[in-house]
C-alpha positions as semicolon CSV with decimal commas, in nm:
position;residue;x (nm);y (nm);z (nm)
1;X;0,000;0,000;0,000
2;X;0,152;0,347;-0,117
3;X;0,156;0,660;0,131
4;X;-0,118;0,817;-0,072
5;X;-0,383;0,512;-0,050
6;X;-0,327;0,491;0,338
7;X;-0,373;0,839;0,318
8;X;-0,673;0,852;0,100
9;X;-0,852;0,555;0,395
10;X;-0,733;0,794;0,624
11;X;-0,899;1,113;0,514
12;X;-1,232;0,860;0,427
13;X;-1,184;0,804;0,820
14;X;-1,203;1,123;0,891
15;X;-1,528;1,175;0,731
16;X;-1,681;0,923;0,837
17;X;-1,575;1,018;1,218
18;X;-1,719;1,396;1,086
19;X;-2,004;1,261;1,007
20;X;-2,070;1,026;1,324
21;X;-2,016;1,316;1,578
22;X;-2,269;1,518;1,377
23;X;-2,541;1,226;1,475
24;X;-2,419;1,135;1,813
25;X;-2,466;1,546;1,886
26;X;-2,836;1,526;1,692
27;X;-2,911;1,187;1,902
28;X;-2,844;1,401;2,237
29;X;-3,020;1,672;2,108
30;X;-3,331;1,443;2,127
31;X;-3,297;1,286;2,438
32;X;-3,298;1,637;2,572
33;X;-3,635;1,651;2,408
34;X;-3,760;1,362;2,555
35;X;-3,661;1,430;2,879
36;X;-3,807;1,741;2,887
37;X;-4,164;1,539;2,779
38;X;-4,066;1,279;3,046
39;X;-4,050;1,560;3,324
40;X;-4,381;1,756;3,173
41;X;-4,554;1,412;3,202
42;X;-4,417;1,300;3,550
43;X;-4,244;1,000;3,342
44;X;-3,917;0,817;3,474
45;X;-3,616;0,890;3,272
46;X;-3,512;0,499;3,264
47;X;-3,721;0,255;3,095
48;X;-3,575;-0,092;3,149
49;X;-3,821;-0,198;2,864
50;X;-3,695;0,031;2,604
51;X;-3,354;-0,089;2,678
52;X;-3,431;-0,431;2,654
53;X;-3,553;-0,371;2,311
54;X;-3,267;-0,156;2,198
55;X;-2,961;-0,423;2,308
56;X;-3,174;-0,650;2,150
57;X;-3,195;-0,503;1,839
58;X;-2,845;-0,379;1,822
59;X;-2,739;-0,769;1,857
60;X;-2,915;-0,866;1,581
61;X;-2,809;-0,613;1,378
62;X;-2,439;-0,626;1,429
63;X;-2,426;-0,993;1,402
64;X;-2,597;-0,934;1,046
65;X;-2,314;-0,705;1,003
66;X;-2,067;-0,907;1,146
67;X;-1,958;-0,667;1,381
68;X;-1,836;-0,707;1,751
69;X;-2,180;-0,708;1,975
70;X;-1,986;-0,655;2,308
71;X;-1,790;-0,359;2,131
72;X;-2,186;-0,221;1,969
73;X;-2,326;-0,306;2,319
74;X;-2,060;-0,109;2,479
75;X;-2,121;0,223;2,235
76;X;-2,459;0,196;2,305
77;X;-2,453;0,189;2,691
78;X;-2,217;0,497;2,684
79;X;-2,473;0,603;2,455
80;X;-2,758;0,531;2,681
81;X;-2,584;0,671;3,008
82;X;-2,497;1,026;2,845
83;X;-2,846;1,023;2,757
84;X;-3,010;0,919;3,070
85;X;-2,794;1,216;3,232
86;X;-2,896;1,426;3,022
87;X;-3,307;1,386;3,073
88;X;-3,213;1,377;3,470
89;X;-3,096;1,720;3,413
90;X;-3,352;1,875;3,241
């Protein structure tokens, strides 16, 4: 591999990194909304439920992907935790 291919996968890295803060900041953006529903409508932030569903999905999906669940699990629940502190503090 030449200098300028690793380069060229490196700047298509960068993108994509670009690109996945722009949705991780868009995701927060609407838990905020949702927590500020939650404390309007007396709910509880955590829903054990919803979680359920959501590690359950994201375990099917990444083995149809054939991607690491334990390293998609662990995204998610840093996900989920940022999230969950922010609708606390709303």
């Amino acid at each position: 591999m030449s200098e300028k291919e690793l380069n060229a996968l490196r700047e298509e890295i960068n993108s994509i990194d670009t690109k996945l803060f722009g949705l991780i900041k868009k995701r927060l953006d609407v838990n905020y909304k949702i927590g500020v529903l939650k404390k309007t409508h007396n709910e509880p932030v955590v829903h054990e439920n919803r979680e359920a569903e959501i590690f359950n999905a994201l375990k099917t999906k990444a083995e149809t992907h054939n991607i690491n669940k334990e390293l998609i699990t662990n995204i998610w629940k840093l996900l989920i935790n940022e999230s969950q502190n922010i609708q606390h503090n709303c």
